[in-house]
C-alpha positions as CSV (number, residue, x, y, z in Angstrom):
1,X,-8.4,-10.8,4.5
2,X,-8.5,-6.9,3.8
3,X,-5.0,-5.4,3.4
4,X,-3.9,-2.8,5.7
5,X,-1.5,-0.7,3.2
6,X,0.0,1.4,6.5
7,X,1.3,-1.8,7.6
8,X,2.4,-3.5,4.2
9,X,6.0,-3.2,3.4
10,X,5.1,-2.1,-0.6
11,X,3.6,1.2,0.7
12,X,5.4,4.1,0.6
13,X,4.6,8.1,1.2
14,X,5.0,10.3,-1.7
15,X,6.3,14.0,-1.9
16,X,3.3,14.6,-4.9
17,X,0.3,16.1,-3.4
18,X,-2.1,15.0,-5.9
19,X,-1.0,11.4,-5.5
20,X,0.5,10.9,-1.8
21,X,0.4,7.6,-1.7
22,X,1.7,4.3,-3.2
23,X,2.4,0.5,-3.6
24,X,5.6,-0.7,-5.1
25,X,4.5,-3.9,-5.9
26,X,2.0,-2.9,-8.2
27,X,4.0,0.3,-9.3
28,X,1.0,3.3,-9.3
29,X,1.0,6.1,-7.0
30,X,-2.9,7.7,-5.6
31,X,-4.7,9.9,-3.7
32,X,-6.7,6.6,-2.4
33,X,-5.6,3.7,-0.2
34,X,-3.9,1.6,-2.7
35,X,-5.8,-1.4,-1.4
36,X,-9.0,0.1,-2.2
37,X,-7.9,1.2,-5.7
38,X,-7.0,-2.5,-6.2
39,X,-10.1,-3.8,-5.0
40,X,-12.3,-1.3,-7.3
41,X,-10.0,-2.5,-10.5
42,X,-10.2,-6.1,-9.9
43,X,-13.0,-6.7,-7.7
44,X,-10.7,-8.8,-5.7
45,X,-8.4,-7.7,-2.3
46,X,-4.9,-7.6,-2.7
47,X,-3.2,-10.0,-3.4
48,X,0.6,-8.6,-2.8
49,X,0.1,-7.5,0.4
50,X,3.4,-8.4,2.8
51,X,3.2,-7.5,6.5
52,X,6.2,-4.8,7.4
53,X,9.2,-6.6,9.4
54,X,9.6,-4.7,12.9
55,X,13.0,-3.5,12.9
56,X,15.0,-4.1,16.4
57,X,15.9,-0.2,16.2
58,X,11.8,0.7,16.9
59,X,11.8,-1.6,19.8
């Protein structure tokens, strides 16, 4: 199953233009997808990936 970093609860938005985004679990910020950065490292899809829980707030 591919990852979908937008909807994994390990991504996060940075304030550093040269590397906006990033994943907590595997602790390194990109300009990529994190997913895809994992994928061209270790030829493999992610492996930490952790759907984000809906909050009741949202709803």
């Amino acid at each position: 199953m591919k990852a979908n970093c937008f909807q994994c609860q390990f991504f996060k938005v940075t304030w550093d233009p040269q590397t906006p985004r990033a994943c907590v679990a595997y602790g390194f910020k990109t300009k990529q997808i994190p997913s895809v950065v994992v994928k061209q490292s270790s030829g493999m899809e992610c492996l930490k990936f952790v759907p984000k829980i809906e909050s009741r707030r949202m709803q």
